[in-house]
Rosetta silent file (secondary structure, phi, psi, omega in degrees, C-alpha in Angstrom):
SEQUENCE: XXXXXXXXXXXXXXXXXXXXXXXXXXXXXXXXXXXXXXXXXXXXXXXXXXXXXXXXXXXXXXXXXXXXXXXXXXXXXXXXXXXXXXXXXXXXXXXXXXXXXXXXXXXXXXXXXXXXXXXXXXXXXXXXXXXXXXXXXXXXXXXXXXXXXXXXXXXXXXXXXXXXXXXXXXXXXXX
SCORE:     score description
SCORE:     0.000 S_00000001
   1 L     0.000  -25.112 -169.332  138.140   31.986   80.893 S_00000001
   2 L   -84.026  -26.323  174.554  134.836   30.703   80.028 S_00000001
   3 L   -54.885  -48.161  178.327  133.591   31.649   83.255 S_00000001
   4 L   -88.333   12.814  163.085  134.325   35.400   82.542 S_00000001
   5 L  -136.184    9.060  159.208  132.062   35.672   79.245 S_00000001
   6 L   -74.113  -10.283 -139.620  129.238   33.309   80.984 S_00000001
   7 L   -91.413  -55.264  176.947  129.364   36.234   83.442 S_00000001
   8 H   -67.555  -28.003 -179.636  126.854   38.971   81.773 S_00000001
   9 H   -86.391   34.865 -151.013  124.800   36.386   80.837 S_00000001
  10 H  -152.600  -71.183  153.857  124.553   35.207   84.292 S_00000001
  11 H   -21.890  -71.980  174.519  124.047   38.728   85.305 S_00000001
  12 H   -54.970  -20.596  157.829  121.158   39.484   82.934 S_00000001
  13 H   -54.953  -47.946 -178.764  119.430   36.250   84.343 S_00000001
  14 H   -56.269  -75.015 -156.497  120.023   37.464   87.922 S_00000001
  15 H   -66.380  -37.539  170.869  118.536   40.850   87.276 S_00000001
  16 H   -80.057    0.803  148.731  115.492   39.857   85.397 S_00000001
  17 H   -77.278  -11.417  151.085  114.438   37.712   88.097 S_00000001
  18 L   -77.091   42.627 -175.486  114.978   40.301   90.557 S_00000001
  19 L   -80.889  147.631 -167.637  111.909   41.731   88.775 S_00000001
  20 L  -121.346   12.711  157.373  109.854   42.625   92.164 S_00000001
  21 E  -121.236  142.079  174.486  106.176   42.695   90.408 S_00000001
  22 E  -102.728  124.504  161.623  103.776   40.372   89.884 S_00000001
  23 E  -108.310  150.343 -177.166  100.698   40.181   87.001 S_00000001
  24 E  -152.520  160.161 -161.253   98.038   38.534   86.386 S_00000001
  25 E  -154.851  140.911 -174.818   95.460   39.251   83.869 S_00000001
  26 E  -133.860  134.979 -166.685   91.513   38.033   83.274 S_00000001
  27 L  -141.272  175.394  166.862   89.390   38.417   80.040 S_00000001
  28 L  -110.285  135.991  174.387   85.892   37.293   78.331 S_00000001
  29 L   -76.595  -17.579  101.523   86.940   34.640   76.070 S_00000001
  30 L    40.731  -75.293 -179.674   83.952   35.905   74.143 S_00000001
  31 L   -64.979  118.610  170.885   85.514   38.994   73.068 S_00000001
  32 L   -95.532  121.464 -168.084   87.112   39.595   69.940 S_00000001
  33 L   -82.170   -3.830  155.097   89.698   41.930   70.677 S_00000001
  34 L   -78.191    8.224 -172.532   90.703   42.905   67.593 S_00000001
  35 L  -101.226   -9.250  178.272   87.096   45.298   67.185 S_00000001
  36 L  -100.918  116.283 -164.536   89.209   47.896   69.916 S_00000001
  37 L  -131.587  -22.803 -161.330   91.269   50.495   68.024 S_00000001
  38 E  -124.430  155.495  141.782   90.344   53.587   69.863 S_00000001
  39 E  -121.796  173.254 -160.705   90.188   54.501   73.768 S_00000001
  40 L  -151.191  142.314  173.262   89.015   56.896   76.303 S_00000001
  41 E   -89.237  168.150 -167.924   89.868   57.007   80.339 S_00000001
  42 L   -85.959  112.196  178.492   86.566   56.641   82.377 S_00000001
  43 H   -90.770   -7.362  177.634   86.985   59.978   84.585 S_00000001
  44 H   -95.685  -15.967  164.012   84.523   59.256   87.023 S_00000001
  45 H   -77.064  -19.210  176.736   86.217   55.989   87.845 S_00000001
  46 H   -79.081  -20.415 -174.723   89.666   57.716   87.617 S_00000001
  47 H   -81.152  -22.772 -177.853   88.515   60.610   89.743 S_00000001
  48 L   -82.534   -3.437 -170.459   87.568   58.057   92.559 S_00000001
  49 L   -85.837  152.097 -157.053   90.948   56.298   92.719 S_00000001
  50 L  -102.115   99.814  139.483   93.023   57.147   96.116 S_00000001
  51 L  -152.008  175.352 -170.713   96.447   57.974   95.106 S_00000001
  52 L   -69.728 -177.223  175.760   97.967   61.669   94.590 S_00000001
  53 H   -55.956  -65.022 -161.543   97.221   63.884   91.512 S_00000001
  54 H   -53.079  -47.797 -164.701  100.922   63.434   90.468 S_00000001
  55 H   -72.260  -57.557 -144.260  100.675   59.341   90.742 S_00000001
  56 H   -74.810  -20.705  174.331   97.642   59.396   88.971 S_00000001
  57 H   -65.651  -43.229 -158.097   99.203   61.605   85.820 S_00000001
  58 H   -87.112  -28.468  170.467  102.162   59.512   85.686 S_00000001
  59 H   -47.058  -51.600 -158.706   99.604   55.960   85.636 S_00000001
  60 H   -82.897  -34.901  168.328   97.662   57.701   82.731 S_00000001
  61 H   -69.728  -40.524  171.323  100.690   58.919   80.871 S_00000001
  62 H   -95.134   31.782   78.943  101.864   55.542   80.791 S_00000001
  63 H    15.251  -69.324  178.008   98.918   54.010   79.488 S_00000001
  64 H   -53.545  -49.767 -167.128   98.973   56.340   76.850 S_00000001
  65 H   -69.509  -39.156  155.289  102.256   55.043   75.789 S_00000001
  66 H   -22.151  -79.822 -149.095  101.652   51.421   76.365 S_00000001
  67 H   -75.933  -15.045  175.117   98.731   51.591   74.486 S_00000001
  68 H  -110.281  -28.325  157.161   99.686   53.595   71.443 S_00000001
  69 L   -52.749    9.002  148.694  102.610   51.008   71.167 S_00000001
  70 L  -100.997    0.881  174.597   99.578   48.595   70.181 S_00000001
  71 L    96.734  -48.868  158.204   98.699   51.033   67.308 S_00000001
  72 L    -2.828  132.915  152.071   95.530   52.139   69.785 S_00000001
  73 E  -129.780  136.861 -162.778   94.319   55.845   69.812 S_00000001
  74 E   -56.002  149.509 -176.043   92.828   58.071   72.513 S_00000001
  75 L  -149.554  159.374  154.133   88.986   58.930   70.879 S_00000001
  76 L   -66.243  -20.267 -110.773   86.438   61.074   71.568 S_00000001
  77 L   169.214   37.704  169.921   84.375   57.933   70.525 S_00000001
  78 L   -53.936  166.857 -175.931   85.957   55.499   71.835 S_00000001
  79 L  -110.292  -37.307 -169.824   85.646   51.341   71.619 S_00000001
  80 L  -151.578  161.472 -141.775   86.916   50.639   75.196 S_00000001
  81 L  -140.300  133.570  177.494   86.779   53.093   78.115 S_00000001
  82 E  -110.469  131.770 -175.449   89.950   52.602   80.797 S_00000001
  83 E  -135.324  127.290 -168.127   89.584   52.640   84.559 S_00000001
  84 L  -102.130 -171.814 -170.469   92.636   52.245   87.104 S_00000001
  85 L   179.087  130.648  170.671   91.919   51.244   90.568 S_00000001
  86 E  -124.324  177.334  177.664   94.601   51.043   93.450 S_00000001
  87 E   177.214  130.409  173.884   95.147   49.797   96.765 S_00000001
  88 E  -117.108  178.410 -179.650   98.182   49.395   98.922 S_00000001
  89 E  -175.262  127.193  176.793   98.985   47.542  102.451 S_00000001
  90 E   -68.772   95.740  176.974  101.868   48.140  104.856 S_00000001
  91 E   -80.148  116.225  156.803  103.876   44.760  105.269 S_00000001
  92 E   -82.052  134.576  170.223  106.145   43.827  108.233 S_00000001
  93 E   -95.958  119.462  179.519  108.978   41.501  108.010 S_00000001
  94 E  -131.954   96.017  179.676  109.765   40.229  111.714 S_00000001
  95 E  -113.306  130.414  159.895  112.862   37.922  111.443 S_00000001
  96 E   -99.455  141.542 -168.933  114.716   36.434  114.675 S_00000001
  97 L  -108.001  169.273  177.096  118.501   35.137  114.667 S_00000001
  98 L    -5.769   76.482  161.477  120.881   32.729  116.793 S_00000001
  99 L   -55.986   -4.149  176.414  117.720   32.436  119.549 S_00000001
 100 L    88.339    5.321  161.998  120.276   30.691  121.957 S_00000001
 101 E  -123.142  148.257  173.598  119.085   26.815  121.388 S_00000001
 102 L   176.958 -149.716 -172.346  120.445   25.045  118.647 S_00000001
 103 L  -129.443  111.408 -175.075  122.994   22.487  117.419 S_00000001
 104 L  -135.976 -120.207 -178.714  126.374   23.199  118.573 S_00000001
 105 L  -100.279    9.512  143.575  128.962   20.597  119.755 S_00000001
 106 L  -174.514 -152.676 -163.206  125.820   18.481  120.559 S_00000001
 107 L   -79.154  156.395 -176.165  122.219   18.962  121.382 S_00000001
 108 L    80.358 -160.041 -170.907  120.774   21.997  123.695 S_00000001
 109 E   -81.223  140.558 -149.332  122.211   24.982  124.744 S_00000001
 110 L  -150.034  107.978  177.259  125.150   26.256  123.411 S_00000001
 111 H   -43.128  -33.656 -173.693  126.380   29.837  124.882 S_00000001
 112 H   -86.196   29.699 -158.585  127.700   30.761  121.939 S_00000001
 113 H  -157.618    9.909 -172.657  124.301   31.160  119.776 S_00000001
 114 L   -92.729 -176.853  178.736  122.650   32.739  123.072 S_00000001
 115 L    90.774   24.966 -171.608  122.074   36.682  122.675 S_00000001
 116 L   -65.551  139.186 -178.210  119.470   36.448  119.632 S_00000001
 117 L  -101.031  128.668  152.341  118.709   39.666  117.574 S_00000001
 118 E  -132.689  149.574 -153.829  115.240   40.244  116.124 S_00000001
 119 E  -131.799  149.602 -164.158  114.770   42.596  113.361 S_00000001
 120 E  -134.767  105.925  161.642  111.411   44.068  112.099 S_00000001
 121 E  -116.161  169.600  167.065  111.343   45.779  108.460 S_00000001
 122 E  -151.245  167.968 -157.564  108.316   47.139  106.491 S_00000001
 123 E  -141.727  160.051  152.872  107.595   47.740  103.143 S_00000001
 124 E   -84.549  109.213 -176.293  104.633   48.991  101.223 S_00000001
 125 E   -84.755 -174.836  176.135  103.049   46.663   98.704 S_00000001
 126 E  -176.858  123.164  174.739  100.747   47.961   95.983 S_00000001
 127 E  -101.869  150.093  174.254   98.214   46.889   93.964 S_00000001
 128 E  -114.517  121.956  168.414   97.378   48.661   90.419 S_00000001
 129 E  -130.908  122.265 -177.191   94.442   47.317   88.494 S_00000001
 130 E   -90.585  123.657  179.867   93.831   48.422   85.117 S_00000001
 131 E  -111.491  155.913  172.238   90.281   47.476   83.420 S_00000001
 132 E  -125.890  114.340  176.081   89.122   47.832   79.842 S_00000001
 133 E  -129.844  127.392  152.751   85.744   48.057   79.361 S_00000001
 134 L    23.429   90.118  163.646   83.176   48.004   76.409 S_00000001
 135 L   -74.551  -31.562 -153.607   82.387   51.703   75.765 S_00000001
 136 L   -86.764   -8.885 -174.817   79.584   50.206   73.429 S_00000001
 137 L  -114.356  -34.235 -167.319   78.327   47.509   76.191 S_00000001
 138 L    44.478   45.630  171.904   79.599   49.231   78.768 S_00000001
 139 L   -89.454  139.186  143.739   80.803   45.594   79.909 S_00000001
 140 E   -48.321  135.701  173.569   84.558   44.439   81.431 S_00000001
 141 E  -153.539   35.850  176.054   86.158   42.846   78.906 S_00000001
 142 E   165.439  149.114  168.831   89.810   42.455   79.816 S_00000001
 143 E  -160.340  127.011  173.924   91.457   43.228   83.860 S_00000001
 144 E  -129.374  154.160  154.969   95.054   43.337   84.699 S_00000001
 145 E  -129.996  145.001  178.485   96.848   43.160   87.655 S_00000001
 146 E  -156.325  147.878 -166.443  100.031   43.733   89.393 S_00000001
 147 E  -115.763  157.273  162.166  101.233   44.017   92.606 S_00000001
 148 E   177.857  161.198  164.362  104.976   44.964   93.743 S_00000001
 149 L   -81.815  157.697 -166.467  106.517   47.399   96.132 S_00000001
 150 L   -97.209 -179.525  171.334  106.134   50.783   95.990 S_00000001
 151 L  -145.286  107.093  174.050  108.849   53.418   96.998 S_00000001
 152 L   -22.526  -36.727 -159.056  108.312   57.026   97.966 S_00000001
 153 L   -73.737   85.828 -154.965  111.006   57.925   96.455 S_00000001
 154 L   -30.933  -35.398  174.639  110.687   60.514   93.626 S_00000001
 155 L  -120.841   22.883  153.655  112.920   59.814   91.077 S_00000001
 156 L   -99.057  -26.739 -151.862  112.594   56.043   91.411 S_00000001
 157 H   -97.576   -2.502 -168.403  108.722   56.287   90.940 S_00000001
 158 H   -85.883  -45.335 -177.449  107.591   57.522   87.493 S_00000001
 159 H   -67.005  -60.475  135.273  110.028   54.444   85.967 S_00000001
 160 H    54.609  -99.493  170.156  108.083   52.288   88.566 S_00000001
 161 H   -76.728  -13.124  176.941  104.937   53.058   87.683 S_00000001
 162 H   -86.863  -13.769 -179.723  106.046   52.678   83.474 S_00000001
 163 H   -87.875  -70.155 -160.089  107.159   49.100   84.737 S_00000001
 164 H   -34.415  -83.851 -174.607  104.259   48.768   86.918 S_00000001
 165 H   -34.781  -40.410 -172.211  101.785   49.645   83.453 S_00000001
 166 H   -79.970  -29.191 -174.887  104.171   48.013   80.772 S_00000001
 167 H   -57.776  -52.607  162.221  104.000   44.495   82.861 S_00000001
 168 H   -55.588  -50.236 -164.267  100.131   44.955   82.735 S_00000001
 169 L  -104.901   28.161  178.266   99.336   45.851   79.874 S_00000001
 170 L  -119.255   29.662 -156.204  101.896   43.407   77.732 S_00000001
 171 L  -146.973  -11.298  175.363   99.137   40.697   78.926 S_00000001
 172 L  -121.524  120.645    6.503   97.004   43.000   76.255 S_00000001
 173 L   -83.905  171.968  172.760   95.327   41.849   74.071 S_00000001
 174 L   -81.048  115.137  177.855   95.062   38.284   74.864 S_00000001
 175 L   -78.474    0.000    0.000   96.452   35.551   73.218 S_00000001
């Protein structure tokens, strides 16, 4: 019985550690981070980043949202100036099975393990890195990153990319 109400909470363990992205985040220790109230995206660094139009809307909307859930508002004037940056890389997974030597009913070759299967997947990884910089310095003053795979797949990717953003940016400001 105890077993069966341990069970969602065993669940909810599982599933946040199937979290599939990684962050990491860098700052000037310098900075006091409490002088940044307002922001602005950098468009000529945003216009240079390689991903579609659509990807780049849905990065920027969730930003926005991130970022006004720190009290932060888009300015005209801004205190810190935002710049994404991407990059992806095509991974292959090449795993081989029961290669036909092994440990069977003693050492060597054992017929029943010959007949090995090898299987080749690939995946896309993808990194997003968001910087905050200075508008008044026009210095870096905060970089986050996170990598995870992406998926093509349209109405998997806008939640995704708000995971992707919210992971990143919950590393902001620093504590």
């Amino acid at each position: 019985m105890k077993a069966i109400k341990l069970l969602p909470v065993l669940f909810l363990f599982v599933l946040g550690a199937c979290s599939s992205i990684r962050v990491n985040s860098d700052y000037d220790k310098n900075v006091d981070f409490s002088q940044f109230k307002t922001y602005a995206f950098q468009k000529s660094g945003i216009d240079r980043v390689q991903v579609s139009e659509l990807d780049k809307k849905r990065i920027l909307r969730a930003i926005d949202a991130e970022l006004s859930k720190k009290g932060m508002t888009k300015s005209e004037n801004p205190d810190l100036l935002i710049n994404i940056l991407t990059k992806e890389r095509e991974k292959l997974d090449v795993n081989q099975y029961n290669a036909g030597w092994g440990y069977g009913w003693g050492y060597g070759w054992n017929p029943y393990l010959w007949g090995g299967r090898t299987y080749v997947t690939s995946s896309t990884e993808g990194t997003l890195y968001i910087d905050l910089i200075d508008a008044k310095k026009k210095e870096l003053v905060w970089e986050g990153e996170g990598v995870g795979y992406l998926t093509e797949n349209r109405d998997k990717k806008e939640s995704q990319i708000n995971e992707f953003v919210a992971k990143i940016l919950a590393q902001f400001p620093p504590k």
